[in-house]
C-alpha positions in Angstrom: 0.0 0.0 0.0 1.4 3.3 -0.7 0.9 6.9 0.7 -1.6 7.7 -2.1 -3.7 4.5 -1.4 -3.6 5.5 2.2 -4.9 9.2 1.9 -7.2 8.1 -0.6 -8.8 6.0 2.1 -8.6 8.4 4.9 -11.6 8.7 6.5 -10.6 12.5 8.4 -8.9 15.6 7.0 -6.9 14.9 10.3 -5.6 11.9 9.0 -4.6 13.1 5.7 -3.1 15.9 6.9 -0.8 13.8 9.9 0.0 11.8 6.1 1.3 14.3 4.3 3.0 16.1 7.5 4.8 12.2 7.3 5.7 12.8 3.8 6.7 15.9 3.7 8.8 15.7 6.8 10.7 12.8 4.7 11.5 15.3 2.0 12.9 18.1 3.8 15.5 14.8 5.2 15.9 13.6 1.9 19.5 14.3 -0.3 17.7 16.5 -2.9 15.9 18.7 -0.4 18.1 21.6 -0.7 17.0 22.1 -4.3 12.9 21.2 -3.3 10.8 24.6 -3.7 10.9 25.8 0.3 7.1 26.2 -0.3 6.4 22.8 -0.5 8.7 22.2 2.5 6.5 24.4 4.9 4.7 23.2 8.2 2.3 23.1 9.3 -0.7 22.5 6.2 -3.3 25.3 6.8 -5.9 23.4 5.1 -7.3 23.2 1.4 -6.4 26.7 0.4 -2.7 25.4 1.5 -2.7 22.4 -0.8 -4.1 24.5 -3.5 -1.3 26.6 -3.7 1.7 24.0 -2.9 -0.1 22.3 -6.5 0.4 25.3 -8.3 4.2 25.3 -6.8 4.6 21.7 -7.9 3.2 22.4 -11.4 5.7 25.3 -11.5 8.7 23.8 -10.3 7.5 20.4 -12.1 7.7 22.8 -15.3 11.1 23.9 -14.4 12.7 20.9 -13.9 11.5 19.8 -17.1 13.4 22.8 -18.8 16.4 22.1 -17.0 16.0 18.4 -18.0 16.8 17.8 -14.3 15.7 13.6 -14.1 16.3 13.2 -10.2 13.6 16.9 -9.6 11.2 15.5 -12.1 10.8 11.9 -10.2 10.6 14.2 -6.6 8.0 16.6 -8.2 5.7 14.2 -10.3 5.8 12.1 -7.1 4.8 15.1 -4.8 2.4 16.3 -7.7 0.5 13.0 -7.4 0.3 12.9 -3.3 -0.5 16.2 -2.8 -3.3 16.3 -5.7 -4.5 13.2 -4.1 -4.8 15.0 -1.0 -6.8 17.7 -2.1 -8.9 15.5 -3.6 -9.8 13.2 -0.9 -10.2 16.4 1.6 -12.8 17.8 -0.8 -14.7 14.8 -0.9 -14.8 14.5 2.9 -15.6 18.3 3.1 -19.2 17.6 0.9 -20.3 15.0 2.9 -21.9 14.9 6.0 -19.0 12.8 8.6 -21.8 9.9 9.3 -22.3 8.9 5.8 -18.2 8.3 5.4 -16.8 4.6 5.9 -13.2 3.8 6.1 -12.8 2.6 1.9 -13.9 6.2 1.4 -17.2 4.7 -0.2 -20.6 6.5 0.8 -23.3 5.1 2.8 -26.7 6.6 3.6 -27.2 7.9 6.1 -29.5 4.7 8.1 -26.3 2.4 7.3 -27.6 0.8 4.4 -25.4 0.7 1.1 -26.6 2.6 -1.4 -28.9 1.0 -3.6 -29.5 -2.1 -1.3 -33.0 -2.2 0.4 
């Protein structure tokens, strides 16, 4: 299972944020992280507005690194593009649902506990 499998089935903002707190915490102790975008390196995550904007800093520095034909930036951004877009992702499905009609695969329920579409 991989970090993207796990934020994908996060069932709490909480827990996708402590994720990618995890991961990001990796980066700034990896050997490239002097040349990682200090923006993407930032702590805490201040929510979806934050994720937002570290996206359009990957696309940026993804662009970059493409220019420069730097291989070793390219496999660190397209990595970080995927798990923070993933991120965003799952925190806006959990922000336009109700938390009672969540279950831990990420799948909906309604709200008396029945799966959808089974009487």
């Amino acid at each position: 299972m991989t970090i993207i499998d796990t934020i994908r089935g996060a069932d709490s903002k909480d827990t996708i944020y402590v994720l990618l707190s995890a991961y990001i915490d990796g980066l700034r102790h990896s050997v490239n992280s002097e040349q990682i975008a200090p923006r993407l390196l930032g702590l805490p995550i201040n929510g979806e507005s934050d994720l937002q904007a570290r996206l359009t800093v990957l696309f940026v520095e993804l662009d970059l690194a493409s220019k420069r034909l730097d291989n070793d930036m390219l496999v660190i951004y397209k990595e970080a593009l995927a798990i923070v877009a993933s991120a965003l992702h799952r925190v806006q499905q959990l922000g336009n649902y109700p938390r009672s009609l969540h279950r831990r695969d990420g799948a909906r329920t309604q709200s008396n506990g029945a799966r959808p579409g089974v009487v």
